[in-house]
N, CA, C and O atoms as a MOPAC input file, in Angstrom:
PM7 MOZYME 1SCF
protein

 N     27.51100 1   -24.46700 1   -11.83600 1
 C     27.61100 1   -23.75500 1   -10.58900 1
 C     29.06400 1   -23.79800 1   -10.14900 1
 O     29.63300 1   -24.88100 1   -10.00800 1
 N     29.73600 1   -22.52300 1    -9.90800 1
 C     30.87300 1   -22.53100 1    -9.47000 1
 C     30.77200 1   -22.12000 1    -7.89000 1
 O     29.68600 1   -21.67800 1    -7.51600 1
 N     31.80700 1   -22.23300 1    -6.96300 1
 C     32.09000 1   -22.21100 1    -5.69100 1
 C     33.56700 1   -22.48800 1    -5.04700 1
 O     34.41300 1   -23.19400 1    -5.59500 1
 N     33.70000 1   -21.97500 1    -4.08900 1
 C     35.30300 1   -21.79600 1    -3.68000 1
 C     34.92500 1   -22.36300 1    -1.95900 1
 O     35.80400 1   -22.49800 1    -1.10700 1
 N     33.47900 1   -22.63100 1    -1.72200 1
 C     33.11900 1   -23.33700 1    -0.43700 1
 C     32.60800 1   -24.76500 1    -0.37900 1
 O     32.33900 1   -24.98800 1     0.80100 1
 N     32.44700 1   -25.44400 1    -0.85400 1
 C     32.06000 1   -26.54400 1    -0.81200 1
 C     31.38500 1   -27.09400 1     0.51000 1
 O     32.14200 1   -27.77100 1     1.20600 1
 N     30.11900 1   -26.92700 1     0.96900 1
 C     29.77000 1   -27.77400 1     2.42800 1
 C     28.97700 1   -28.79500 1     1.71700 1
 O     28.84600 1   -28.46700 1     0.53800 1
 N     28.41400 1   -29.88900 1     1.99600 1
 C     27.75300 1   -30.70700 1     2.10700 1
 C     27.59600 1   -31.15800 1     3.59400 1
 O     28.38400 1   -31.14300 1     4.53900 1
 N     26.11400 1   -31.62400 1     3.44700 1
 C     25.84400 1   -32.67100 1     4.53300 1
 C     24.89800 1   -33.75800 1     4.19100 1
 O     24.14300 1   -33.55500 1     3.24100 1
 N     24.82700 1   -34.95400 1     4.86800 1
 C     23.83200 1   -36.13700 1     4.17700 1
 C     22.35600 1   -35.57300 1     4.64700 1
 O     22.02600 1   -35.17900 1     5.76600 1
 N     21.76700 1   -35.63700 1     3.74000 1
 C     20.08500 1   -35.71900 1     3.84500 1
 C     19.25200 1   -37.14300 1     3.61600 1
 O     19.79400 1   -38.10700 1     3.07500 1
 N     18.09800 1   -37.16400 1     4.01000 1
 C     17.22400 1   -37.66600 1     3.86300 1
 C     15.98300 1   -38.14900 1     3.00400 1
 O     14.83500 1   -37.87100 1     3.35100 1
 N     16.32000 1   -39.01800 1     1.65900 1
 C     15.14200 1   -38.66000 1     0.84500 1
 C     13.57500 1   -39.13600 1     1.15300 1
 O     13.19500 1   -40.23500 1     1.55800 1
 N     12.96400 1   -38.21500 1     0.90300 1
 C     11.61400 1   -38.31500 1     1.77500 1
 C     10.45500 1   -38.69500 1     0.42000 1
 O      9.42200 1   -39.35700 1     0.51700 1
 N     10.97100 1   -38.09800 1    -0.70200 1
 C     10.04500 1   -38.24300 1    -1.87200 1
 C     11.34700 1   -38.08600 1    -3.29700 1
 O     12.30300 1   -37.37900 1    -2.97700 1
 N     11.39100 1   -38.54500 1    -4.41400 1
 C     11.68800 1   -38.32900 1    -5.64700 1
 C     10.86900 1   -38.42400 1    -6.73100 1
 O     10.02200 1   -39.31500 1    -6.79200 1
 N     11.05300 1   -37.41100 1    -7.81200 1
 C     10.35900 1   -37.49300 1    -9.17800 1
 C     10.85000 1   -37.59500 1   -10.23600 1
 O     11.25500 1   -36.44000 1   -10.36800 1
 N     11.21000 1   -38.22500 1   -11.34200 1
 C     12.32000 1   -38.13900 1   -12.40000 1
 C     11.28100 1   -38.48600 1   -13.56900 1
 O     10.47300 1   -39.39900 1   -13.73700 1
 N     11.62000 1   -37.47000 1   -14.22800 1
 C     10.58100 1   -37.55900 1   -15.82300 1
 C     11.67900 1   -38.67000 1   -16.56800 1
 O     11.56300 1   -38.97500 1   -17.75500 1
 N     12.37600 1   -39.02600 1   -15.99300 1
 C     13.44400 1   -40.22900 1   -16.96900 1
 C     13.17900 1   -41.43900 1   -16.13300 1
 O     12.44000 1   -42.25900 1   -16.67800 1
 N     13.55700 1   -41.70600 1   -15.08300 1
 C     13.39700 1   -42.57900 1   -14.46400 1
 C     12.06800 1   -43.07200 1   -13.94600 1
 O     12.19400 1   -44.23900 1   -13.57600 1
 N     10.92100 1   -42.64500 1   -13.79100 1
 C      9.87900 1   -42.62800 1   -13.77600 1
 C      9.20100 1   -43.38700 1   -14.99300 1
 O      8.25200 1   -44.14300 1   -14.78200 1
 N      9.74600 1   -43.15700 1   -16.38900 1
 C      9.04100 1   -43.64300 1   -17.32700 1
 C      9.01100 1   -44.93100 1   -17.37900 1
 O     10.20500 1   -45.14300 1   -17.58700 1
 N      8.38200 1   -46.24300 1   -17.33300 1
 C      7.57900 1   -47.64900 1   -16.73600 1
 C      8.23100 1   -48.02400 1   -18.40400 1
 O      8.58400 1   -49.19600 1   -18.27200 1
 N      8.47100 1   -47.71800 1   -19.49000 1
 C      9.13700 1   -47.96900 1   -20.84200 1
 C     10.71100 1   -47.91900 1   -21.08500 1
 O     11.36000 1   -48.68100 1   -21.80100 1
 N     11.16000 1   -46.88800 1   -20.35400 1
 C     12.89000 1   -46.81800 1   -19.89100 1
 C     13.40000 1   -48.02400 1   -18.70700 1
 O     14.31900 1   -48.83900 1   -18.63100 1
 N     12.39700 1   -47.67000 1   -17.97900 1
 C     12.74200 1   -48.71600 1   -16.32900 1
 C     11.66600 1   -48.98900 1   -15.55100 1
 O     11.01100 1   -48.15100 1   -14.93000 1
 N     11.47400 1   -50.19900 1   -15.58300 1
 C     10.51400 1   -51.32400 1   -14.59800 1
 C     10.43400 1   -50.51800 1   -13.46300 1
 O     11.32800 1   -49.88900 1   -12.89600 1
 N      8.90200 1   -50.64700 1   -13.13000 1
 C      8.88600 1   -49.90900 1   -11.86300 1
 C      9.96000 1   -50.83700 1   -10.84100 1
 O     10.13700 1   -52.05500 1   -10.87600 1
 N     10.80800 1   -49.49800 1    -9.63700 1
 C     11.41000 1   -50.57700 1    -8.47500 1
 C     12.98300 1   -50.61700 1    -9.28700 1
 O     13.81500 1   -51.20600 1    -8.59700 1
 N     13.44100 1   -50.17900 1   -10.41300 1
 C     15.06900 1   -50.81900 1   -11.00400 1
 C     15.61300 1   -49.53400 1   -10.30400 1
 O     16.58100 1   -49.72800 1    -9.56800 1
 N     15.08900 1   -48.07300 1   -10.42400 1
 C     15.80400 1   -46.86100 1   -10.24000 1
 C     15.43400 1   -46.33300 1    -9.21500 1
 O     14.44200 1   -45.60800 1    -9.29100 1
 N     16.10500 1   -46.51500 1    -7.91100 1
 C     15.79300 1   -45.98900 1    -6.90700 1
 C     16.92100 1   -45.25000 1    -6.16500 1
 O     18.03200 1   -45.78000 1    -6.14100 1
 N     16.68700 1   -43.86000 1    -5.45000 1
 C     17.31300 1   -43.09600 1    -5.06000 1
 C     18.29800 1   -43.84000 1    -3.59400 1
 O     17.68100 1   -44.28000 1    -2.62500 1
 N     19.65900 1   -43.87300 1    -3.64300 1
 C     20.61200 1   -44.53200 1    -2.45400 1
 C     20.41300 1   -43.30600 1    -1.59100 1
 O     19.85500 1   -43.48900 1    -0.50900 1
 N     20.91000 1   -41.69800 1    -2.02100 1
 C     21.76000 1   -40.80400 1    -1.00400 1
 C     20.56900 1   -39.32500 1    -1.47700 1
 O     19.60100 1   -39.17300 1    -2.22300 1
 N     21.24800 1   -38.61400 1    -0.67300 1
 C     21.30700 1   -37.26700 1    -0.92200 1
 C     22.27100 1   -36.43800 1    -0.48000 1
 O     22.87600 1   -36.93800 1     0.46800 1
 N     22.90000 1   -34.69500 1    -0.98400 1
 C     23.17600 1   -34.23700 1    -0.19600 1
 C     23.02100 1   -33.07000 1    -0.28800 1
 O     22.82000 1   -32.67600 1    -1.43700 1
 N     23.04100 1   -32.01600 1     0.81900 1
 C     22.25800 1   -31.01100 1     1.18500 1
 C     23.24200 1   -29.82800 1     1.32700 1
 O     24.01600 1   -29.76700 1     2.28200 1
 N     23.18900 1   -28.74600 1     0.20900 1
 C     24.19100 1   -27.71800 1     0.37500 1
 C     23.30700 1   -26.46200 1     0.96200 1
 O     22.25500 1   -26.15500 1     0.40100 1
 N     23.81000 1   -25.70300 1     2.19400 1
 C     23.21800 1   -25.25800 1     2.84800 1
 C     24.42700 1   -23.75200 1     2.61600 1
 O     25.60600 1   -23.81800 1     2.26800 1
 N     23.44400 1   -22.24100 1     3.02200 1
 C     24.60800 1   -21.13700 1     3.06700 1
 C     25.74600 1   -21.18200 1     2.41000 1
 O     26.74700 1   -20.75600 1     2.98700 1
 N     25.88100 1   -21.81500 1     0.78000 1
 C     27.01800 1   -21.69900 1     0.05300 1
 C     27.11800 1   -20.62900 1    -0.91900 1
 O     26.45200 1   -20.81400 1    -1.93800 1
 N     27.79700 1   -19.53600 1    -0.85400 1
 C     27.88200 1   -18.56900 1    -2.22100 1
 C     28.48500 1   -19.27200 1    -3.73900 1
 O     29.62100 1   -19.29200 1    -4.21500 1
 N     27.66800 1   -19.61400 1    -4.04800 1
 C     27.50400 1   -20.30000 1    -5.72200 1
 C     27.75700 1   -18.63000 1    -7.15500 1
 O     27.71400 1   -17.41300 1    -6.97400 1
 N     27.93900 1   -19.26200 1    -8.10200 1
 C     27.96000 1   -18.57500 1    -9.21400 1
 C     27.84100 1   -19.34700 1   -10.19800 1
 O     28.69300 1   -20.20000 1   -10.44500 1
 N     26.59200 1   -19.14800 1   -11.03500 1
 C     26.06900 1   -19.87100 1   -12.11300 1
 C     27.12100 1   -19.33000 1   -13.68000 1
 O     27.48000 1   -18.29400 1   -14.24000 1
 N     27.22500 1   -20.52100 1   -13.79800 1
 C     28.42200 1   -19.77100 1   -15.08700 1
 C     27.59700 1   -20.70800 1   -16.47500 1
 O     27.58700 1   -21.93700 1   -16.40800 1
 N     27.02500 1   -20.08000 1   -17.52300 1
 C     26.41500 1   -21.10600 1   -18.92400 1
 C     27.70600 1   -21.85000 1   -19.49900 1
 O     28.86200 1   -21.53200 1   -19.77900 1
 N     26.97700 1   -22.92100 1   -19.53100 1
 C     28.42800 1   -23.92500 1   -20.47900 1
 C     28.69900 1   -23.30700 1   -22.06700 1
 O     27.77200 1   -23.17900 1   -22.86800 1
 N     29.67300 1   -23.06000 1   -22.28400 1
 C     29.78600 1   -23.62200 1   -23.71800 1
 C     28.88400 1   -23.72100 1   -24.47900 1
 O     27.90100 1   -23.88000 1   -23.75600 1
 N     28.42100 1   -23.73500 1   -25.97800 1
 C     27.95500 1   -24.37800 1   -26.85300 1
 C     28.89700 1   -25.31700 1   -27.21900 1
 O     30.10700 1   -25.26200 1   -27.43700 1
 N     27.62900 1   -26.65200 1   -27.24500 1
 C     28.55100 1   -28.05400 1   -27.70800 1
 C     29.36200 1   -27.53500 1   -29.40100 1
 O     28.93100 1   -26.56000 1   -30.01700 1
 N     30.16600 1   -28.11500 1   -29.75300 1
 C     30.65600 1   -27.66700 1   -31.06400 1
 C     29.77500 1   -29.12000 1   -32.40600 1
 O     29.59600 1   -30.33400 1   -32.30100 1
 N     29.45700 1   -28.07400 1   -33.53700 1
 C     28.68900 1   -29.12900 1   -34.46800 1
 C     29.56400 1   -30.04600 1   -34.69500 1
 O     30.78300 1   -29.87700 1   -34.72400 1
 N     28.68400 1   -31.55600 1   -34.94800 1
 C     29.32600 1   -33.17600 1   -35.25600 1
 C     29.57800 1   -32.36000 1   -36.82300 1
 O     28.95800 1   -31.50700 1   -37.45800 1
 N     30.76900 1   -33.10000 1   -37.01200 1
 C     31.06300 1   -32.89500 1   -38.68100 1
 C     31.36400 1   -34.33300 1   -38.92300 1
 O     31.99700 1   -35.00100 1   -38.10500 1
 N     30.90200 1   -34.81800 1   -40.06400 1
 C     30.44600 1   -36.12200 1   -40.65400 1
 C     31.24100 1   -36.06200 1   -41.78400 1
 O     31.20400 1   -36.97100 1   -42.61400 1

């Protein structure tokens, strides 16, 4: 995401879900817990695709 506005403001986390952090085999329930959030509100964004990674040569 590109942008030439940058706002943020702090939010509130009320709920989180993480298919990574969530998994009880990666992390003990209680190790990964959310500190912050922040909340971009009325920003004109532009989605730009990355790159293709370049192949490992061995």
């Amino acid at each position: 995401m590109a942008t030439d506005a940058w706002r943020v403001e702090a939010g509130r986390v009320r709920a989180a879900q993480s298919s990574t952090f969530d998994a009880p085999d990666r992390f003990p329930p209680g190790t990964a817990t959310p500190d912050g959030v922040l909340v971009m509100r009325n920003v004109t964004a532009r989605r730009r695709p990355l790159p293709a990674p370049a192949a490992a040569r061995w």
